[in-house]
Structures are given as structure tokens and as C-alpha cells.
C-alpha positions in Angstrom: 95.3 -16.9 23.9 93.8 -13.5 23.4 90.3 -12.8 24.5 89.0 -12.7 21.3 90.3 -16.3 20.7 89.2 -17.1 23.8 85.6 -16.1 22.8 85.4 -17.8 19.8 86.8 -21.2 21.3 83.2 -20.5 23.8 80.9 -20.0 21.2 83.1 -22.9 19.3 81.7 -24.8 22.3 78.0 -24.0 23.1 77.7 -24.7 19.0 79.0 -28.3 19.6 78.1 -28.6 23.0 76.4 -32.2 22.0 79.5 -33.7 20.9 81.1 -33.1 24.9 80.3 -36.2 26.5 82.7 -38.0 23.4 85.7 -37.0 25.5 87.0 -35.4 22.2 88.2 -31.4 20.8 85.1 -30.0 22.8 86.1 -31.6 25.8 89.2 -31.1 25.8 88.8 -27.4 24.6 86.5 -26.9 27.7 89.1 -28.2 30.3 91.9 -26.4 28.5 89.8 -22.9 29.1 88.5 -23.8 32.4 91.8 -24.4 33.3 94.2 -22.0 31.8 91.7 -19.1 31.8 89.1 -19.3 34.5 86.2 -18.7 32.2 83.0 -17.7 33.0 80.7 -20.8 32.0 76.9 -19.6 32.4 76.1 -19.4 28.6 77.8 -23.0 28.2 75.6 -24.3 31.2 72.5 -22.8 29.8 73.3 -24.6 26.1 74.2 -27.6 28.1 70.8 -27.7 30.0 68.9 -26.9 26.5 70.5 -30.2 25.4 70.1 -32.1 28.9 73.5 -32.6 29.1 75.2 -32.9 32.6 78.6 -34.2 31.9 81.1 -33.3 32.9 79.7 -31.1 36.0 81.7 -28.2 35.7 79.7 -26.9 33.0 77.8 -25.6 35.6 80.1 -24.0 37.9 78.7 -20.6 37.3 74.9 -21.3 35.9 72.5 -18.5 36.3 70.0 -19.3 39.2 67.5 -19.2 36.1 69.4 -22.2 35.3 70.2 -23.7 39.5 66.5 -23.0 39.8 65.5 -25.8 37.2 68.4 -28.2 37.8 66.5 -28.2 41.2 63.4 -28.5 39.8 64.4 -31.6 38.1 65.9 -32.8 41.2 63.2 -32.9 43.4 61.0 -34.3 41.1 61.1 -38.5 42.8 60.5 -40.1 39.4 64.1 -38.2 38.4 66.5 -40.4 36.5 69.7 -38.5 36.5 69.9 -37.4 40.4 73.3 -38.4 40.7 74.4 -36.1 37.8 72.5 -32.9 38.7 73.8 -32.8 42.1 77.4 -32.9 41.1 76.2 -30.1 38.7 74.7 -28.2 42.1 77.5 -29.0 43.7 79.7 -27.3 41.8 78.0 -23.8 42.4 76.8 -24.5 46.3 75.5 -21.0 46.6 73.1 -20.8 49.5 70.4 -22.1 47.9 71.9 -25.2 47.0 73.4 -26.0 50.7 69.7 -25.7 51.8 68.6 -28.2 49.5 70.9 -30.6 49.7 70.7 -30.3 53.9 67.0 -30.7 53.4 67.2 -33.6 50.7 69.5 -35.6 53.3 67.3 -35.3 56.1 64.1 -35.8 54.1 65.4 -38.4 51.1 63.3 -39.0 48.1 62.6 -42.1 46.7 65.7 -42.0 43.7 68.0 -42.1 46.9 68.1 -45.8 47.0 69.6 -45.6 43.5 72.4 -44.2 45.1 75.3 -45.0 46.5 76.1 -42.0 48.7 73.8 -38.9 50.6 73.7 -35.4 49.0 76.4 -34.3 51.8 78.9 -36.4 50.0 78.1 -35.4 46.1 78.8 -31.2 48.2 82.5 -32.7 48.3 83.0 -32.5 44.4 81.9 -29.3 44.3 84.2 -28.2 47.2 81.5 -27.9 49.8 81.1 -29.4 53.5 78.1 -29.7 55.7 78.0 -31.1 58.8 74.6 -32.9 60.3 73.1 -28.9 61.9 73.4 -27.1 58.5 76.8 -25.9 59.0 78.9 -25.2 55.6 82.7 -25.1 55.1 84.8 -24.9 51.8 87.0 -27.7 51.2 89.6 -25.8 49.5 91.6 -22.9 49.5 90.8 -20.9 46.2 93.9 -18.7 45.4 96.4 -21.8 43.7 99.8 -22.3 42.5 101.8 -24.4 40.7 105.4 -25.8 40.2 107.2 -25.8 36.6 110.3 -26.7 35.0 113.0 -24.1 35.5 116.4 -23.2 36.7 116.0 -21.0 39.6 117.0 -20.4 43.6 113.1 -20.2 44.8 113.3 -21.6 48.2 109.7 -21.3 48.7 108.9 -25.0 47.7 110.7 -28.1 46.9 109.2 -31.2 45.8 111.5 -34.1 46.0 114.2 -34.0 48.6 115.8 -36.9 50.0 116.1 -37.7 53.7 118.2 -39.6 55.8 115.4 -42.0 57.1 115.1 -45.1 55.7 110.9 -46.9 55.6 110.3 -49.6 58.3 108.1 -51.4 55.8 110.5 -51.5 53.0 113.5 -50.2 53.4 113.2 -47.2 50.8 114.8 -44.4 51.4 112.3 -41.3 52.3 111.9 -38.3 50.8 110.3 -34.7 51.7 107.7 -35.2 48.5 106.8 -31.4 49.1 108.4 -28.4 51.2 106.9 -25.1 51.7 107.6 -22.0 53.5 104.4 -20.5 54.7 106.1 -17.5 55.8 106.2 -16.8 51.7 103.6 -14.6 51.1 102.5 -16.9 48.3 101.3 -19.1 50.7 99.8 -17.0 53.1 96.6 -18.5 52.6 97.6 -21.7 53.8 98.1 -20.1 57.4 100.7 -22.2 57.9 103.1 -20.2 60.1 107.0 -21.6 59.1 108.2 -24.6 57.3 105.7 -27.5 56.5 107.7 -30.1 55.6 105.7 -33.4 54.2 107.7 -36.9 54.4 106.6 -40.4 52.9 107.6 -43.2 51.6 107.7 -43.1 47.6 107.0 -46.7 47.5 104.7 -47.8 49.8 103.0 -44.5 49.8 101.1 -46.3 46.5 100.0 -49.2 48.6 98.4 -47.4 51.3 94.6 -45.8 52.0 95.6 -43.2 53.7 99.0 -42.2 55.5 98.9 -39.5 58.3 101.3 -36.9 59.1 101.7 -34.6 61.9 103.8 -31.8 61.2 105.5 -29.0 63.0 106.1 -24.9 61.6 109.6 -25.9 62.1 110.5 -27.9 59.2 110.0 -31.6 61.3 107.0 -33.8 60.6 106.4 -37.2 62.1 105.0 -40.1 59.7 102.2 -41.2 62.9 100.0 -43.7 61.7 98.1 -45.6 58.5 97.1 -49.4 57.2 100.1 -50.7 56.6 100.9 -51.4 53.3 99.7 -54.6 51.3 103.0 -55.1 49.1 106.3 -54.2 51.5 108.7 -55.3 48.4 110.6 -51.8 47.2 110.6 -50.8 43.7 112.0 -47.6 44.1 115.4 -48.0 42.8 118.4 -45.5 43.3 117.9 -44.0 39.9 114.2 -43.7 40.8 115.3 -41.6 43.8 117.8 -39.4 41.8 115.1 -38.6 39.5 112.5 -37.3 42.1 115.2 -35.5 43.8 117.0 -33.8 41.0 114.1 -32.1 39.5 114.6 -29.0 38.3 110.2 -27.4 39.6 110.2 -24.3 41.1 107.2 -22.7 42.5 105.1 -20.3 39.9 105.7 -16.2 40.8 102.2 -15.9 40.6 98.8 -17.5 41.0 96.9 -19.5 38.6 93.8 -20.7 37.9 92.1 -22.8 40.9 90.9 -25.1 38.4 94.6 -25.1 36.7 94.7 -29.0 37.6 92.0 -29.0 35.1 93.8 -28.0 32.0 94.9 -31.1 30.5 98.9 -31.3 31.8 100.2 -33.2 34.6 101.1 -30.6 37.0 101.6 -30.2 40.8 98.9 -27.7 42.2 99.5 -26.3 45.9 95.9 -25.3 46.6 92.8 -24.8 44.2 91.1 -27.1 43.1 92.4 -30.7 42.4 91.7 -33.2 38.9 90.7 -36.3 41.0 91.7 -39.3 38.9 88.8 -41.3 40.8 86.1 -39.8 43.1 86.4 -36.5 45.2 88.3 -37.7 48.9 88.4 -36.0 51.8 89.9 -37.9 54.8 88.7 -37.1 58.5 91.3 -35.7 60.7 91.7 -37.9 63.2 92.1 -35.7 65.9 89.2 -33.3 65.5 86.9 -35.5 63.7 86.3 -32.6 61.1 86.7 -32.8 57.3 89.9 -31.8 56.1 90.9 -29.5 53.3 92.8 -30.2 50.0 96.0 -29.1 49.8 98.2 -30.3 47.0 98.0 -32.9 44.4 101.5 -34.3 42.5 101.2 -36.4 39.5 103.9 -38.8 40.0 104.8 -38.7 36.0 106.2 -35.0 37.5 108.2 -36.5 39.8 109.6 -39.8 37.9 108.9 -40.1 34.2 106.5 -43.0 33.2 104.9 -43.5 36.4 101.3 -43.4 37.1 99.0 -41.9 39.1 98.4 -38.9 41.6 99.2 -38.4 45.6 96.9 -36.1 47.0 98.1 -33.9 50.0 95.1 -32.8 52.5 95.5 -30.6 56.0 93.3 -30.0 59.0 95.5 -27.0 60.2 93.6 -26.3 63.4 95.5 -29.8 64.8 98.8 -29.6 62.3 98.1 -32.8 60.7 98.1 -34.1 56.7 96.7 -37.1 55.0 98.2 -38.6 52.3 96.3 -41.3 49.5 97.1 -41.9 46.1 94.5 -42.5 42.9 95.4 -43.9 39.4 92.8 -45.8 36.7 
């Protein structure tokens, strides 16, 4: 699209901005721009507030602090009826401002906190944000992104999909590397990961798990070292399955895209950015350091194996080389 077009579809929007929450053309119009061409959404978040609208909360990502200024406003008003919506809306700015008052709204609740289910700290996590218990603020994601299309080429710098010789204790499926990158590739120098990160599982069970952790080495060898086992050990992975996810044709993208790319309305593996949670926002603990890690990939399974459902999400704590593996579907 051309800017112009781009422009018009905007103002398309903040003229029907009322018709958003109907999951229809403005919806889908919003994601598709968000996605595909990072736009700038402070005019749509200032027709969104006109209209009291706070769905979905990336309307908000870049409101003018005219605009954070009375979403707090609202907020820490105690009779407020839509808490839960305007601090995902916050939370997807989480400028300065913002941390402070959702640090001081979690040590000093008001009374619409009992109508939710979680503290302000956790609503920080859709937005990409971290605090810890002394004010302390990390970023939950790494904001340059990339992706992996459909294309004949000989780029070594990721794989998705190659098989292994291991076979899974639980079922007996063979394993695959679901993702390979070389973080000596400049593309991935943001990742700091210093060689090969290779990241193995179980394409079966893998959908039957909470959460599967992986420590991994710069030299291409990662262990599988512990998670709940999983509640159905029958494998439905057949060989053909296998072929599929193994003789895909992705390659990684030459350049960046958007961080919200995930965002756009195709399935599509991201490596970094910002992922399209299919449920709520996760972020596992590392179990070594007790911090929060950081996203690092998503893969829609249809990617991998066509007509299968659901997304596995890859997260990294890189100070201890470990990974964390879950999967969401509807």
C-alpha cells in the first residue's frame, strides 16, 4: 500500500471506529496496518477514547499523554467499571508514567481490584512490560522482528522443522529441531545469542504440555531438561506428518518487519517482536534465575503441518541459556 492509501484506510477507521469491537472490516483493517505497516495510532486512540471504546488495546499503543493522562484518570477513579480494559490500554504504551502507576496501584489496590483476577504487574505483560516488587522495569521483548516465508533458497540462518535422530520417551515420536538459528547472523544480533541455538521438542506431546524447558548450548546441542509430563502419551504424529514439518520450503525474511507483524492477520512464524497470543499474554519463570523471561518466537503450527491448530510459543532467559516452550489454541 502506498502512504496515501495507507492514510485513507486511517481516517477510514477513526470514521467507523464504533463499528471495531464487531470483529469485522475495521478490525481487521486496523490489525492489517498495525501489522504490515507500523502505524502511528494516536489520532485512532484519541477517536477511540471519544467513543469509550477500549477494545482491542492496541489502539492505544501510541496515545498522546493528553490521552494516558485521562485513561489514568478513569482508572483511579474506585467506582471504575472498565479497570481491566484500560490497563491493558496503559499497558501497551508503559512509558514512565504508566510503570509508576501501576507499581503504585499494586502496592496500594483500590477497591475495583477484587473484580479482578490478576494485579496491575500482570496486565504490564500484555503490553510487553516487567516489574519486579522494588519498581524495577524490564521489556519482555526484543523489538527489531523477523519472519520466515515460503521460498526456495540456501539461507542457513534459520530452519524450522528438521528432524532428529531422537525418538520421545513419552511417546515414541520422532523429534524434531522446531526452530534453528544462527546468532552469529547479523539478523539476529539482537538475540545475543552467540552461535547456534538449536530448539528440540516433541511435535506431539509438546501440545499436551504446560510448559517444556530447554537448556541449550551456542553450539548447536540443547537438552530437553524438565516439564509436567504430558496428559495423553498416545502419538498422532504420523510419518507423513513429520515429512511435512520437515520438508518446508520457510526461509528467514532478508530484512526486518514490523514487531507487531504477528498482528496482521496471516499465520506466520515471528523470531522476535511482538507475538498474537491466541489466549492471554505468558511469560514463564526461568527456573534458574527466578526472573521473567523474554519472548522469543511464536510458530503457528498450520505453518508447519496444514490443518493443524494452534501456536507454540518459544521464550529465553539468556543470562542462564535456557527456553520454555507452551502451546495456546481456542
Amino acid at each position: 500500500m502506498s502512504s496515501e492509501e495507507v492514510e485513507d484506510m486511517v481516517e477510514s477507521i477513526i470514521s467507523n471506529i464504533e463499528t471495531i469491537g464487531e470483529w469485522d472490516q475495521v478490525y481487521q483493517d486496523f490489525n492489517g496496518l498495525l501489522g504490515y505497516h507500523d502505524i502511528n495510532t494516536a489520532r485512532i486512540a484519541q477517536a477511540a477514547f471519544d467513543k469509550g471504546i477500549f477494545y482491542p488495546a492496541t489502539l492505544y499503543r501510541d496515545a498522546s499523554p493528553e490521552v494516558r493522562d485521562q485513561l489514568l484518570a478513569r482508572l483511579f477513579d474506585p467506582a471504575c467499571e472498565e479497570a481491566g480494559h484500560l490497563l491493558l490500554c496503559l499497558a501497551q504504551q508503559g512509558d514512565e508514567v504508566i510503570q509508576e502507576a501501576f507499581l503504585r496501584l499494586e502496592r496500594n489496590p483500590l477497591s475495583w481490584r477484587s473484580k479482578l483476577y490478576v494485579n496491575p504487574s500482570v496486565y504490564a505483560h500484555h503490553g510487553g512490560g516487567h516489574f519486579d516488587e522494588q519498581g524495577n522495569c524490564s521489556s519482555l521483548y526484543f523489538k527489531r522482528c523477523f519472519t520466515m516465508l515460503p521460498g526456495v533458497g540456501v539461507d542457513q540462518a534459520a530452519k524450522a522443522g528438521q528432524l532428529l535422530e531422537q525418538h520421545c520417551p513419552h511417546c515414541g515420536c520422532q523429534l524434531i529441531d522446531v526452530l534453528r538459528l544462527d546468532g552469529l547472523d547479523d539478523r539476529f544480533s539482537f538475540l545475543a545469542v552467540e552461535g547456534v541455538l538449536a530448539i528440540p521438542i516433541c511435535p506431539n506431546c509438546i501440545t499436551f504440555t504446560e510448559e517444556t524447558f530447554i537448556r541449550y548450548g551456542v553450539d548447536g546441542r540443547s537438552e530437553i531438561v524438565f516439564g509436567e509430563p504430558p496428559f495423553d502419551t498416545e502419538n498422532y504424529c504420523t510419518e507423513t506428518d513429520l515429512l511435512e514439518m520437515s520438508q518446508n520450503q520457510l526461509t528467514l525474511s532478508t530484512e526486518a518487519v514490523p514487531k507487531y507483524y504477528a498482528s496482521g492477520g496471516d499465520e506466520v512464524i515471528t523470531i522476535g517482536g511482538w507475538p498474537e497470543w491466541v489466549q492471554d499474554a505468558h511469560f514463564a519463570t526461568c527456573p534458574d534465575c527466578s526472573q521473567t523471561m523474554k519472548f522469543l518466537a511464536a510458530i503457528p503450527w498450520n505453518v508447519l503441518m496444514d490443518g493443524s491448530e494452534g501456536t507454540l510459543y518459544i521464550e529465553i532467559c539468556t543470562d542462564c541459556r535456557t527456553l520454555c516452550l507452551f502451546h495456546q489454541q481456542t
